[in-house]
PDB file with SEQRES, HELIX, SHEET and CRYST1 records, atoms N, CA, C and O in Angstrom:
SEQRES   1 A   83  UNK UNK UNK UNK UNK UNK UNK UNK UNK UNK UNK UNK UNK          
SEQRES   2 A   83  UNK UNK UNK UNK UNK UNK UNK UNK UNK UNK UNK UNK UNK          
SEQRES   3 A   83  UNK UNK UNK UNK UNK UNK UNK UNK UNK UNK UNK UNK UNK          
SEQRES   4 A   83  UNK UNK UNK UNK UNK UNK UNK UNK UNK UNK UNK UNK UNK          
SEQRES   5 A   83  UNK UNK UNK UNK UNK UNK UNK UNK UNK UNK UNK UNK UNK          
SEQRES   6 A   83  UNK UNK UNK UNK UNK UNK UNK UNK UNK UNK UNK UNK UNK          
SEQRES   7 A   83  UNK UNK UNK UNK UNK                                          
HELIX    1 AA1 UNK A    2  UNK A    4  5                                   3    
HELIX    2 AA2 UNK A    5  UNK A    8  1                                   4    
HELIX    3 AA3 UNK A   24  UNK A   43  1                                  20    
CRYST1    1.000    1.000    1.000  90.00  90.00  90.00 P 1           1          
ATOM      1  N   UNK A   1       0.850  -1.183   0.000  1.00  0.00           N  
ATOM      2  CA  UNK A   1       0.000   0.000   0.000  1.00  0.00           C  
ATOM      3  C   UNK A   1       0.891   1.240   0.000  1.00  0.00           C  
ATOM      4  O   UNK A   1       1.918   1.202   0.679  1.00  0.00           O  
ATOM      5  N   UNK A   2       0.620   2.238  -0.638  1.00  0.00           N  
ATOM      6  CA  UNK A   2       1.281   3.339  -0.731  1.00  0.00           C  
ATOM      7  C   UNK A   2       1.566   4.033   0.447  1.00  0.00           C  
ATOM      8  O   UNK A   2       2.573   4.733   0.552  1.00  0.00           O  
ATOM      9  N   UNK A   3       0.442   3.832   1.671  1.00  0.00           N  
ATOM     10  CA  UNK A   3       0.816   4.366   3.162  1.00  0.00           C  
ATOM     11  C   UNK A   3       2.152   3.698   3.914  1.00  0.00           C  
ATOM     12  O   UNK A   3       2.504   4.027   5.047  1.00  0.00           O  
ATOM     13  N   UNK A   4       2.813   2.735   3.116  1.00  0.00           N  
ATOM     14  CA  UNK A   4       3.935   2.121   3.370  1.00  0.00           C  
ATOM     15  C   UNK A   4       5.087   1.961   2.993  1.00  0.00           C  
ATOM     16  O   UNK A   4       5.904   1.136   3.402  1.00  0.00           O  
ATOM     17  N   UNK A   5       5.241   3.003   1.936  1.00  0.00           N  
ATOM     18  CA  UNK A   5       6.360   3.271   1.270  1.00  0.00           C  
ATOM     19  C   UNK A   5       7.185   4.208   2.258  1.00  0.00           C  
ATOM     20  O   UNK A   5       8.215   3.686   2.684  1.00  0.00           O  
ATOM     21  N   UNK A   6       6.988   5.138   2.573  1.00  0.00           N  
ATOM     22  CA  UNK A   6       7.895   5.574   3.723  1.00  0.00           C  
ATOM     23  C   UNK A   6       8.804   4.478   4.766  1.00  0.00           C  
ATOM     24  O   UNK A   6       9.966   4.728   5.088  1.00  0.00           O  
ATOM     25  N   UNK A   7       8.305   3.640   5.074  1.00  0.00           N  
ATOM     26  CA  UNK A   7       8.633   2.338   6.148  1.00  0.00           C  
ATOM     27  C   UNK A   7       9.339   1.924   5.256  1.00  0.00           C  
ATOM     28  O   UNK A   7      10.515   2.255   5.402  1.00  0.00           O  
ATOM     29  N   UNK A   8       9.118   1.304   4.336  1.00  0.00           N  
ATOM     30  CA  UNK A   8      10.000   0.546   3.032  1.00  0.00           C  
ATOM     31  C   UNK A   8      11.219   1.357   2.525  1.00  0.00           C  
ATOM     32  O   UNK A   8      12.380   1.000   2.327  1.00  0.00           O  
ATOM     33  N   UNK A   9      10.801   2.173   2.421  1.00  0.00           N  
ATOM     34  CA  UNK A   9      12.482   2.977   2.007  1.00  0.00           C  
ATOM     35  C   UNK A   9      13.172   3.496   3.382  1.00  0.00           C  
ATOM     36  O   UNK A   9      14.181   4.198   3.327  1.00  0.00           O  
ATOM     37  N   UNK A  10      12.639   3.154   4.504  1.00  0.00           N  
ATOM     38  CA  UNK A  10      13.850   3.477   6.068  1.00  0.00           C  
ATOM     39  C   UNK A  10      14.065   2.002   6.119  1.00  0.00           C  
ATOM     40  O   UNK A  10      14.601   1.877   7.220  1.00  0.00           O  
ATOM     41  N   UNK A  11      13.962   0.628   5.524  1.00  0.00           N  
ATOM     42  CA  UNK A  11      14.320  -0.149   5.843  1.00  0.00           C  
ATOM     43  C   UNK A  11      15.679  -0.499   5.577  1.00  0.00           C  
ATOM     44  O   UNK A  11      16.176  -0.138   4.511  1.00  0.00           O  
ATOM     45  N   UNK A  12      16.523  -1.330   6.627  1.00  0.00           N  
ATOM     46  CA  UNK A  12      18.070  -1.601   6.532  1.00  0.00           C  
ATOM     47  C   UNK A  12      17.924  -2.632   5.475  1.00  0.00           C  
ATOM     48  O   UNK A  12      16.999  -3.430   5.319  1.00  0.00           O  
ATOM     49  N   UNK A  13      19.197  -2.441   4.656  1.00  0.00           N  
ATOM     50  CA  UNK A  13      19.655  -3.571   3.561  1.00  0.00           C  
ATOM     51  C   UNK A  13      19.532  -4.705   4.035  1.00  0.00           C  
ATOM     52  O   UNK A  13      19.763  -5.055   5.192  1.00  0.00           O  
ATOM     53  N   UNK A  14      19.143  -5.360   3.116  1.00  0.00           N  
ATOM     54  CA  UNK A  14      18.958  -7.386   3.739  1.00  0.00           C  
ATOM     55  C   UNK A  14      17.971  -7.349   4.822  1.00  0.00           C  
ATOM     56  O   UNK A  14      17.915  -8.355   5.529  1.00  0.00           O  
ATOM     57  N   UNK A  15      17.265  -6.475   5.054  1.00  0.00           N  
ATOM     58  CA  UNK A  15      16.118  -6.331   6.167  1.00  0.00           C  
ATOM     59  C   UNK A  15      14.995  -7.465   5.338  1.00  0.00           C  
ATOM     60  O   UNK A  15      14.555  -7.039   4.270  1.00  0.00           O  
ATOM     61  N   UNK A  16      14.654  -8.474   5.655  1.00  0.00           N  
ATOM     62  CA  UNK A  16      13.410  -9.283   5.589  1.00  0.00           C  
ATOM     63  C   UNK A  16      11.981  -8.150   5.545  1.00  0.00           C  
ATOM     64  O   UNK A  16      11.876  -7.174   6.289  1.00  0.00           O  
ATOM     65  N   UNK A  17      10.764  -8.641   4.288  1.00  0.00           N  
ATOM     66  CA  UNK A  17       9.647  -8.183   4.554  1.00  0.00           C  
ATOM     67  C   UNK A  17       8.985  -9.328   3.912  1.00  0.00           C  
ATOM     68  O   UNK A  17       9.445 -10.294   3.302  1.00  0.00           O  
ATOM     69  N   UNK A  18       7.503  -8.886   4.276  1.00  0.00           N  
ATOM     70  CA  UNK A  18       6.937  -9.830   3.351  1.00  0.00           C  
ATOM     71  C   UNK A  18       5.557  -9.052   2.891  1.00  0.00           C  
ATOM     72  O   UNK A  18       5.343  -8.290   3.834  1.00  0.00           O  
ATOM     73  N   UNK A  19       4.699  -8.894   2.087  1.00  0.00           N  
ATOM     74  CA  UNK A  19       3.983  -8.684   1.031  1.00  0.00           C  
ATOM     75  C   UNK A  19       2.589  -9.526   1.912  1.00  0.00           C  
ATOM     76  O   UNK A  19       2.700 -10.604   2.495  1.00  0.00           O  
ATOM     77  N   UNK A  20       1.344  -8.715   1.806  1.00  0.00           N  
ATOM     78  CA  UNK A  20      -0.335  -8.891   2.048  1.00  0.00           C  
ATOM     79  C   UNK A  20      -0.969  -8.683   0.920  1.00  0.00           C  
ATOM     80  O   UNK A  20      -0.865  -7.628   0.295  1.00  0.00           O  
ATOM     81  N   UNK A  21      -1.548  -9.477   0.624  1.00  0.00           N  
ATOM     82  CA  UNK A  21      -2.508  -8.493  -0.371  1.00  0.00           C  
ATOM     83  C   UNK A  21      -3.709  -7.723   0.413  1.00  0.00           C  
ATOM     84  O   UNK A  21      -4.289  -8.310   1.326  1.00  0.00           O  
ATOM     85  N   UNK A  22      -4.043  -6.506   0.072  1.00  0.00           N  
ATOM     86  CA  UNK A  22      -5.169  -6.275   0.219  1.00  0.00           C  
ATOM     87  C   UNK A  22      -6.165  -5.234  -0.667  1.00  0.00           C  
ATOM     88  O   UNK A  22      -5.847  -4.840  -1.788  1.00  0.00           O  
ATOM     89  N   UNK A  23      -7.171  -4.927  -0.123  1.00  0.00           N  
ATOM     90  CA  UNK A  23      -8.230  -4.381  -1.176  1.00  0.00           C  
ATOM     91  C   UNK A  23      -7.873  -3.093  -1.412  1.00  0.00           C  
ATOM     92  O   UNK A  23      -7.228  -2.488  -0.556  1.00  0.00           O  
ATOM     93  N   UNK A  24      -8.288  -2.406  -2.763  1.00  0.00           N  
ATOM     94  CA  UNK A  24      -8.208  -1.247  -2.770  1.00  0.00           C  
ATOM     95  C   UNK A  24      -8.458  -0.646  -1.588  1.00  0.00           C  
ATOM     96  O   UNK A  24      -7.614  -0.126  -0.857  1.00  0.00           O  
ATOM     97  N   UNK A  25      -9.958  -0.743  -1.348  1.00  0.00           N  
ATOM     98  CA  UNK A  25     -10.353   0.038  -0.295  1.00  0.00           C  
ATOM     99  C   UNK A  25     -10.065   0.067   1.038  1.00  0.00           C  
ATOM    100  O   UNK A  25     -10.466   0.833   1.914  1.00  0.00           O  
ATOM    101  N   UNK A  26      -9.061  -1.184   1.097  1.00  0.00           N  
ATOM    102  CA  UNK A  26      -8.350  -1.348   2.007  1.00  0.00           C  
ATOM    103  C   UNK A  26      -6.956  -0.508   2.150  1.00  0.00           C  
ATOM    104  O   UNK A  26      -6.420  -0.285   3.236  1.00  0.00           O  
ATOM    105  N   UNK A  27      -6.559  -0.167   1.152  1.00  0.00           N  
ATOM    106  CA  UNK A  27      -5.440   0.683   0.963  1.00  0.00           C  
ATOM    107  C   UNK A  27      -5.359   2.451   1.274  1.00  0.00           C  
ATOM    108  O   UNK A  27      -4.639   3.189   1.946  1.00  0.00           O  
ATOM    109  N   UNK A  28      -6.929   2.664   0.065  1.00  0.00           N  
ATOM    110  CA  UNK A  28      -7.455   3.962   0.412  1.00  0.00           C  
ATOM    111  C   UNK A  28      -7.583   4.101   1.753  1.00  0.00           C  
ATOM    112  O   UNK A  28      -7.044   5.156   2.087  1.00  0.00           O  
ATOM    113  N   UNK A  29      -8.080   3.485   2.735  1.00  0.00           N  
ATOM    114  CA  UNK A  29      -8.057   3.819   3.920  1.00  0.00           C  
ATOM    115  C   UNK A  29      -7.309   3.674   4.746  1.00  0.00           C  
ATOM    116  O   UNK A  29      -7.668   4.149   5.823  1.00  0.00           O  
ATOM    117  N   UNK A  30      -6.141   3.085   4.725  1.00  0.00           N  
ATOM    118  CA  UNK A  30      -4.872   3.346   5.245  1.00  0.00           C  
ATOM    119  C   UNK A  30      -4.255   4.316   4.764  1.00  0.00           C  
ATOM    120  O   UNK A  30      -3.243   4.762   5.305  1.00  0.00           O  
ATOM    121  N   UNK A  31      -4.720   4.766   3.755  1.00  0.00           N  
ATOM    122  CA  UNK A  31      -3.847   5.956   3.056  1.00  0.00           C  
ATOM    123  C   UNK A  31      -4.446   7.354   3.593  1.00  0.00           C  
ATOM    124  O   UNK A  31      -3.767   8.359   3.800  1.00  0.00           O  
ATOM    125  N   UNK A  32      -5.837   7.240   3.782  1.00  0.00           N  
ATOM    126  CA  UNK A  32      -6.692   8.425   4.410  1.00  0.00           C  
ATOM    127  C   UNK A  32      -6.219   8.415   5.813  1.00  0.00           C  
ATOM    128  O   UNK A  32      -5.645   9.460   6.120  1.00  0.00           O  
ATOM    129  N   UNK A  33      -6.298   7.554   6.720  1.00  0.00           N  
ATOM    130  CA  UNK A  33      -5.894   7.643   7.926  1.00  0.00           C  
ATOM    131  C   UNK A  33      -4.349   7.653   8.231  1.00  0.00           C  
ATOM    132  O   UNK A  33      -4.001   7.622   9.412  1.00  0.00           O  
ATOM    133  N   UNK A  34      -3.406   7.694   7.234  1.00  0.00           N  
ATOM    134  CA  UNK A  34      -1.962   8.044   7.424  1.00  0.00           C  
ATOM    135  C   UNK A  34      -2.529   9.549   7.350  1.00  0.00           C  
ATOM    136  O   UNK A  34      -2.725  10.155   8.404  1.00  0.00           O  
ATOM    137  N   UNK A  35      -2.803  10.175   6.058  1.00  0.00           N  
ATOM    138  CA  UNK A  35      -2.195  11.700   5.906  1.00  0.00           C  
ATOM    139  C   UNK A  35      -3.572  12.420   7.118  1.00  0.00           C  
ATOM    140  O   UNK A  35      -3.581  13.649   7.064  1.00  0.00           O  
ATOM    141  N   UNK A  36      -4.366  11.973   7.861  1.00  0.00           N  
ATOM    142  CA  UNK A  36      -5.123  12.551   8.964  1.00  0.00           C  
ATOM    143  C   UNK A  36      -4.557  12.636   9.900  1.00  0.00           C  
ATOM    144  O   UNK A  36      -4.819  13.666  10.520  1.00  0.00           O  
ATOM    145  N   UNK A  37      -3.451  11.649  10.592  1.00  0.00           N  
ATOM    146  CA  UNK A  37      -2.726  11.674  11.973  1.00  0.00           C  
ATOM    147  C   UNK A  37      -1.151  12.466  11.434  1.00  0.00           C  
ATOM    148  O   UNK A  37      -0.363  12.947  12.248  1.00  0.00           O  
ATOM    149  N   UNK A  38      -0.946  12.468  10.098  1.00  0.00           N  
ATOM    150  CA  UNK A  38      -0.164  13.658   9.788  1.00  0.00           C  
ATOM    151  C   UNK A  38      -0.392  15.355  10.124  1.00  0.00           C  
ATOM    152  O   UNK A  38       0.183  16.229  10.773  1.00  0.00           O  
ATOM    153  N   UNK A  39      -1.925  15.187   9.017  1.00  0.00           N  
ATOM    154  CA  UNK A  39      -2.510  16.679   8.963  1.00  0.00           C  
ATOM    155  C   UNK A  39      -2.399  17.046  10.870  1.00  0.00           C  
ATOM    156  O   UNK A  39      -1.859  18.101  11.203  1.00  0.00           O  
ATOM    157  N   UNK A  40      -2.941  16.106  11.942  1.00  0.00           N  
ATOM    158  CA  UNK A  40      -3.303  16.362  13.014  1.00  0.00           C  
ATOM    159  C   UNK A  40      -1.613  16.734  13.749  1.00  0.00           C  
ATOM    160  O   UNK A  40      -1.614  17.549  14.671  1.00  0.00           O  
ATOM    161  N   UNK A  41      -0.479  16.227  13.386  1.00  0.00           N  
ATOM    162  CA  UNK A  41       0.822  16.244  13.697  1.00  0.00           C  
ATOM    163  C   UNK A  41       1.460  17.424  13.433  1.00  0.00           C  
ATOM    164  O   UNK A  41       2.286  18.026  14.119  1.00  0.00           O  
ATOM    165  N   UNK A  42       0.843  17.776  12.036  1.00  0.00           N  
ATOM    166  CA  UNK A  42       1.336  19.432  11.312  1.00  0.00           C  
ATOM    167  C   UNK A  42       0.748  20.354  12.305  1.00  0.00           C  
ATOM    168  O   UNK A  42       1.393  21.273  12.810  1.00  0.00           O  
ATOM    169  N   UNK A  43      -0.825  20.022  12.652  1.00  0.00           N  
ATOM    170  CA  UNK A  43      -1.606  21.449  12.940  1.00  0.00           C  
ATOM    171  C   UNK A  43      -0.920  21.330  14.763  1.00  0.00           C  
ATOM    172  O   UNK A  43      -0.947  22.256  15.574  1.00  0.00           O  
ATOM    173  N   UNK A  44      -0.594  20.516  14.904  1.00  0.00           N  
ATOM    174  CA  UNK A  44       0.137  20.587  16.649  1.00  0.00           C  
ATOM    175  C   UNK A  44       1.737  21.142  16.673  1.00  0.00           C  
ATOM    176  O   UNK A  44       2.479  20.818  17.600  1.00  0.00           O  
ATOM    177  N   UNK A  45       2.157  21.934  15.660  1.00  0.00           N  
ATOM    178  CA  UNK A  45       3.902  22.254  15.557  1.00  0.00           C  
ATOM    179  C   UNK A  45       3.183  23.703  16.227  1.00  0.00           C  
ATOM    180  O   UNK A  45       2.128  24.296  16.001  1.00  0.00           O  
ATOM    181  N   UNK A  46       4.504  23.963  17.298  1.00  0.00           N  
ATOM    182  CA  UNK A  46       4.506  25.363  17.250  1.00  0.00           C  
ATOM    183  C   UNK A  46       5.504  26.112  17.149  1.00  0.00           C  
ATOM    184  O   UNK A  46       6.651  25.684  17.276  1.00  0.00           O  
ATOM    185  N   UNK A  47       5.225  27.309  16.913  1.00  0.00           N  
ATOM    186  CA  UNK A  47       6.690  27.934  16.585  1.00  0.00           C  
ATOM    187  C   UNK A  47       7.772  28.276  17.269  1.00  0.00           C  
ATOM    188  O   UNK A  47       7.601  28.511  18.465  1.00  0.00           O  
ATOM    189  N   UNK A  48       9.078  28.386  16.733  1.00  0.00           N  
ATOM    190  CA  UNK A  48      10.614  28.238  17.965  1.00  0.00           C  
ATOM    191  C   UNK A  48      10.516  29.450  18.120  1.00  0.00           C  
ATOM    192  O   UNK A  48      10.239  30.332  17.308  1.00  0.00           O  
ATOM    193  N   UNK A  49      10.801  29.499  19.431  1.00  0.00           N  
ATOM    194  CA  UNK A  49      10.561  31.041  20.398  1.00  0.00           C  
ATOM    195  C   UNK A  49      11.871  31.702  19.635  1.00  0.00           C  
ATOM    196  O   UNK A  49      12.803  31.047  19.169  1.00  0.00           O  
ATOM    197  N   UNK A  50      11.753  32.998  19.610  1.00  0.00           N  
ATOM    198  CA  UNK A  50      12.433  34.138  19.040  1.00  0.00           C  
ATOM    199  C   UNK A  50      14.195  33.694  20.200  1.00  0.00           C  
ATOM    200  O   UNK A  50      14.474  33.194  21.289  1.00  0.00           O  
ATOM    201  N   UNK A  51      14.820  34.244  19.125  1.00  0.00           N  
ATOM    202  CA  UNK A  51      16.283  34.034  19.815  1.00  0.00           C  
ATOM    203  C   UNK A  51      16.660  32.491  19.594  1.00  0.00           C  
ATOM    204  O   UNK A  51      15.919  31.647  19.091  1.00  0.00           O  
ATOM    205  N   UNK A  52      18.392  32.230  20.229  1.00  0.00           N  
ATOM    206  CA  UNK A  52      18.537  30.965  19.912  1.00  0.00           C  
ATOM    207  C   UNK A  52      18.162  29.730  20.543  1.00  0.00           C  
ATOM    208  O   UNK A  52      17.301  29.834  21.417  1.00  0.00           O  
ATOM    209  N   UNK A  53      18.590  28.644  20.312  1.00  0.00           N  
ATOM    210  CA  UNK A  53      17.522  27.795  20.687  1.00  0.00           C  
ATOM    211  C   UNK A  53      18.517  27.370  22.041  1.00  0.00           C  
ATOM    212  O   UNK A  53      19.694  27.637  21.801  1.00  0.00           O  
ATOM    213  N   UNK A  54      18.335  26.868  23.182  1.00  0.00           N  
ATOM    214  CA  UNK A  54      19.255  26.397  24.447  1.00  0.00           C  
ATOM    215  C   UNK A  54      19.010  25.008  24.773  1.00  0.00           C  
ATOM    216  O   UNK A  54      18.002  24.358  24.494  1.00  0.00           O  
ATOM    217  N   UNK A  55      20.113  24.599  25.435  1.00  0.00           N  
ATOM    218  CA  UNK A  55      19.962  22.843  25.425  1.00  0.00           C  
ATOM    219  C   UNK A  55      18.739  22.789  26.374  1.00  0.00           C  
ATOM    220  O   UNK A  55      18.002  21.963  25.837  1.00  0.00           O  
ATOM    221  N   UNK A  56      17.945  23.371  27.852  1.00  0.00           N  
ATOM    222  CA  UNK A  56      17.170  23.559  28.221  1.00  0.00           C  
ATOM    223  C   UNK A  56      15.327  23.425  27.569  1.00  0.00           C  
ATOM    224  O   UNK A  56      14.460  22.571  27.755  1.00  0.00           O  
ATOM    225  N   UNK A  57      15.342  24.381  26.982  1.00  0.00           N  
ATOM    226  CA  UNK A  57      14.054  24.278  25.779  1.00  0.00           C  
ATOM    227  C   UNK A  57      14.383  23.500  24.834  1.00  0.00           C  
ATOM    228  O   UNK A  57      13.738  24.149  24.011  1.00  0.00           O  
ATOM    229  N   UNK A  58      14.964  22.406  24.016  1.00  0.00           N  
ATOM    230  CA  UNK A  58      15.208  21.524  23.636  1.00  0.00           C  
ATOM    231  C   UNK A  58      15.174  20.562  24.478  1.00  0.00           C  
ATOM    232  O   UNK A  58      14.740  19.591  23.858  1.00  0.00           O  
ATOM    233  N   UNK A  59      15.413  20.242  25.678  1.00  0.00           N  
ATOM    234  CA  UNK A  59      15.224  18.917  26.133  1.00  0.00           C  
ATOM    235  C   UNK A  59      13.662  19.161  27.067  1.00  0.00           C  
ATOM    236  O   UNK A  59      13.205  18.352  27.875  1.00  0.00           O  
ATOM    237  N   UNK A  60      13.065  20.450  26.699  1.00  0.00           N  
ATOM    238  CA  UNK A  60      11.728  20.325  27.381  1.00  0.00           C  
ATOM    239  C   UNK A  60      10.634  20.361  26.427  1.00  0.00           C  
ATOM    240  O   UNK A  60       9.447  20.541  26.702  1.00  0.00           O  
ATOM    241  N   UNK A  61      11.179  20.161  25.206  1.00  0.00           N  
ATOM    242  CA  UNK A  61      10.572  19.486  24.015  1.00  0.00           C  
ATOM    243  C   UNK A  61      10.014  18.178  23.548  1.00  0.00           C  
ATOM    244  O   UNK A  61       9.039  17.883  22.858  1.00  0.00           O  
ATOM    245  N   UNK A  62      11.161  17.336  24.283  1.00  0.00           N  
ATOM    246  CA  UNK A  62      11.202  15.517  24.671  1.00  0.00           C  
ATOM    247  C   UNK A  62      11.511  15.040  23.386  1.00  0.00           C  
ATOM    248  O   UNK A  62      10.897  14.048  22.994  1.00  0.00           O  
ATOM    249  N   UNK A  63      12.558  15.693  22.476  1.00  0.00           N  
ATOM    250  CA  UNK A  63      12.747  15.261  21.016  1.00  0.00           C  
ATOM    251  C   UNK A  63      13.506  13.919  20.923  1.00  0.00           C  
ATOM    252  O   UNK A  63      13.960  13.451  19.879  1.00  0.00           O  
ATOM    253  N   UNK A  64      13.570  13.471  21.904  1.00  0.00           N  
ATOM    254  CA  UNK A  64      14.085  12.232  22.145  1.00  0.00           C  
ATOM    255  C   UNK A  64      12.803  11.668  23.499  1.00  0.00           C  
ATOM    256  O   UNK A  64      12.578  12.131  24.618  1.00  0.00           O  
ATOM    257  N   UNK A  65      12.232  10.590  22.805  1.00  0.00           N  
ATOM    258  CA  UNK A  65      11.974  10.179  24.157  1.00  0.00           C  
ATOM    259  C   UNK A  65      12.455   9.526  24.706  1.00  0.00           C  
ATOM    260  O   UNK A  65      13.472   8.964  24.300  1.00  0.00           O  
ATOM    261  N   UNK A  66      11.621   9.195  26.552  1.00  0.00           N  
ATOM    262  CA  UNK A  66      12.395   8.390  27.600  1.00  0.00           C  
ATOM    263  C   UNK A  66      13.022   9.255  28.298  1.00  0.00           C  
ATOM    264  O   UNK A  66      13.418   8.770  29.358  1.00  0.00           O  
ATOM    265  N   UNK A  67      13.311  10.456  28.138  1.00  0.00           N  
ATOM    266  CA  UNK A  67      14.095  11.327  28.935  1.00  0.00           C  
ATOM    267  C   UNK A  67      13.515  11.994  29.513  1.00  0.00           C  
ATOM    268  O   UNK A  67      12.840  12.944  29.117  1.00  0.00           O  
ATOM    269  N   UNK A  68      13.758  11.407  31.135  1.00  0.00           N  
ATOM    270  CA  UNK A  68      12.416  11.589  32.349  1.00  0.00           C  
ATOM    271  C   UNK A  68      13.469  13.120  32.900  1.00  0.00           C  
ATOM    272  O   UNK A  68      12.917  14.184  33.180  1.00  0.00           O  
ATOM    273  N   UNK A  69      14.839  12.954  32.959  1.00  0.00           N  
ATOM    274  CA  UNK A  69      15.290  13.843  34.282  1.00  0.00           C  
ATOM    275  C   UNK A  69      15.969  14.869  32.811  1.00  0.00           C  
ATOM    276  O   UNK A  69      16.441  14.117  31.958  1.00  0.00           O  
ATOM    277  N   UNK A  70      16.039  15.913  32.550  1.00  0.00           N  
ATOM    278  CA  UNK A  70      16.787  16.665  31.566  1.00  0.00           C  
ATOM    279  C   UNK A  70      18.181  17.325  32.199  1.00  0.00           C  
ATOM    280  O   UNK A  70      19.294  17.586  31.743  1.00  0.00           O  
ATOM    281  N   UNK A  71      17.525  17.454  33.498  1.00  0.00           N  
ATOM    282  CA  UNK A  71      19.457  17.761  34.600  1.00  0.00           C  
ATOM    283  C   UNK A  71      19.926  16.599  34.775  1.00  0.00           C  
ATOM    284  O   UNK A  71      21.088  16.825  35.111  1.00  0.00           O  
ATOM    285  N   UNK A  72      19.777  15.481  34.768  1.00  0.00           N  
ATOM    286  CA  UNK A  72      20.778  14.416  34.171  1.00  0.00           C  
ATOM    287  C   UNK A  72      21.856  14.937  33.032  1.00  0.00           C  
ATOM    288  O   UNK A  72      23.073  15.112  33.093  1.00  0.00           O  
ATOM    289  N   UNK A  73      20.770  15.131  31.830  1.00  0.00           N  
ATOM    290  CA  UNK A  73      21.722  15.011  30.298  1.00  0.00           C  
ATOM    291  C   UNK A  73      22.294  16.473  30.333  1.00  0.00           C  
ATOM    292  O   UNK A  73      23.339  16.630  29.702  1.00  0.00           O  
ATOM    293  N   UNK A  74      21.789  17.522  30.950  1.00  0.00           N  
ATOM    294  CA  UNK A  74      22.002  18.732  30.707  1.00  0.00           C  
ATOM    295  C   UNK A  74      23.362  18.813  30.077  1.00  0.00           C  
ATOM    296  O   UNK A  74      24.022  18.406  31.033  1.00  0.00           O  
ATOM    297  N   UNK A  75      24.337  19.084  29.029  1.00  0.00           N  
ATOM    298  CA  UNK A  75      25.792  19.707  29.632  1.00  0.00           C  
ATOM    299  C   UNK A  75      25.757  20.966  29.429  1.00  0.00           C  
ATOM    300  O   UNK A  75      24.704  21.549  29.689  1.00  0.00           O  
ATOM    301  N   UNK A  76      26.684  21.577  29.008  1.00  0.00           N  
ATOM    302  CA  UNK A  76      26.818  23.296  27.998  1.00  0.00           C  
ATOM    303  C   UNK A  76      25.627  23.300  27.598  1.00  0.00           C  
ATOM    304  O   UNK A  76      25.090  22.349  27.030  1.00  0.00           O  
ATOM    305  N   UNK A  77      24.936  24.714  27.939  1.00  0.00           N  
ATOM    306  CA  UNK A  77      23.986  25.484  26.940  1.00  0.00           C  
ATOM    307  C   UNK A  77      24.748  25.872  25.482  1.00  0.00           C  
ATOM    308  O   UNK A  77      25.874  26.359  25.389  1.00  0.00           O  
ATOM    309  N   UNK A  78      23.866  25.540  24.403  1.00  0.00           N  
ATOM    310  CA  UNK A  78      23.960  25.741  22.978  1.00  0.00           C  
ATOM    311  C   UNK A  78      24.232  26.850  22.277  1.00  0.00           C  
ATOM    312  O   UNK A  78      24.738  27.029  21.169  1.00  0.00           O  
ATOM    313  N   UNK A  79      23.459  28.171  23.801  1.00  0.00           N  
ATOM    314  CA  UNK A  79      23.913  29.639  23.162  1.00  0.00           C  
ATOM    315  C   UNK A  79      25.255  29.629  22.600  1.00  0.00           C  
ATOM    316  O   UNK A  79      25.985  28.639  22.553  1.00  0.00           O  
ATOM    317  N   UNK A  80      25.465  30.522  22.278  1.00  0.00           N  
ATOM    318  CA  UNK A  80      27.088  30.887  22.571  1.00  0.00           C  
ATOM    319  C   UNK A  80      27.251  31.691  23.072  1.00  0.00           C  
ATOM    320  O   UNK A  80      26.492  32.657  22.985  1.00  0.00           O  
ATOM    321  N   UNK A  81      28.818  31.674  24.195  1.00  0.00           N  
ATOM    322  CA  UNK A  81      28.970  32.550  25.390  1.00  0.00           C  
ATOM    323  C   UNK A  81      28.388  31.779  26.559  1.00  0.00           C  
ATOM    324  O   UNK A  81      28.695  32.225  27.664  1.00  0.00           O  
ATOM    325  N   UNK A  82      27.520  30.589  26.528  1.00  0.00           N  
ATOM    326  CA  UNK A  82      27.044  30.719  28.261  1.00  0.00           C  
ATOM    327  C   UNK A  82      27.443  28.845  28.202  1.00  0.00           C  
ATOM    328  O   UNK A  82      27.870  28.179  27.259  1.00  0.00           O  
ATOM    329  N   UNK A  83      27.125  28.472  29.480  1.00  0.00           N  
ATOM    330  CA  UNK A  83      27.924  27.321  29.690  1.00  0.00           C  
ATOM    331  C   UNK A  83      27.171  26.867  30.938  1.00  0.00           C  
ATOM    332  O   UNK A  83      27.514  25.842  31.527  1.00  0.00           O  
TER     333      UNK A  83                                                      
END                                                                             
């Protein structure tokens, strides 16, 4: 299905798959409900606050998840000049 071509081209070389058939309308609607939890992903971005960005507001972003404590990972702020 075309909602699966993204997955298919991040796959590692010699990575095993295997092939379903299914119905058109089975496809169309995997394909409608991919670009809806997209559209819903786009309309939730908000914009990067004015000035540069600091390791602080980046790790209170969670652009990595699993990262419960951020003064754990903290090191150097990203500005430049501060530390």
């Amino acid at each position: 299905a075309a909602a699966d071509l993204a997955r298919l081209a991040q796959m590692p070389v010699g990575a095993e798959l295997r092939f379903e058939a299914i119905s058109r309308e089975a496809g169309e609607d995997l394909w409608r409900t991919q670009r809806a939890a997209l559209r819903a992903l786009i309309a939730g971005l908000v914009p990067k606050p004015e000035g540069a960005l600091s390791s602080d507001y980046l790790l209170s972003c969670d652009l990595v998840g699993g990262v419960f404590d951020p003064a754990a990972v903290t090191g150097t702020d990203l500005t430049a000049g501060e530390s």
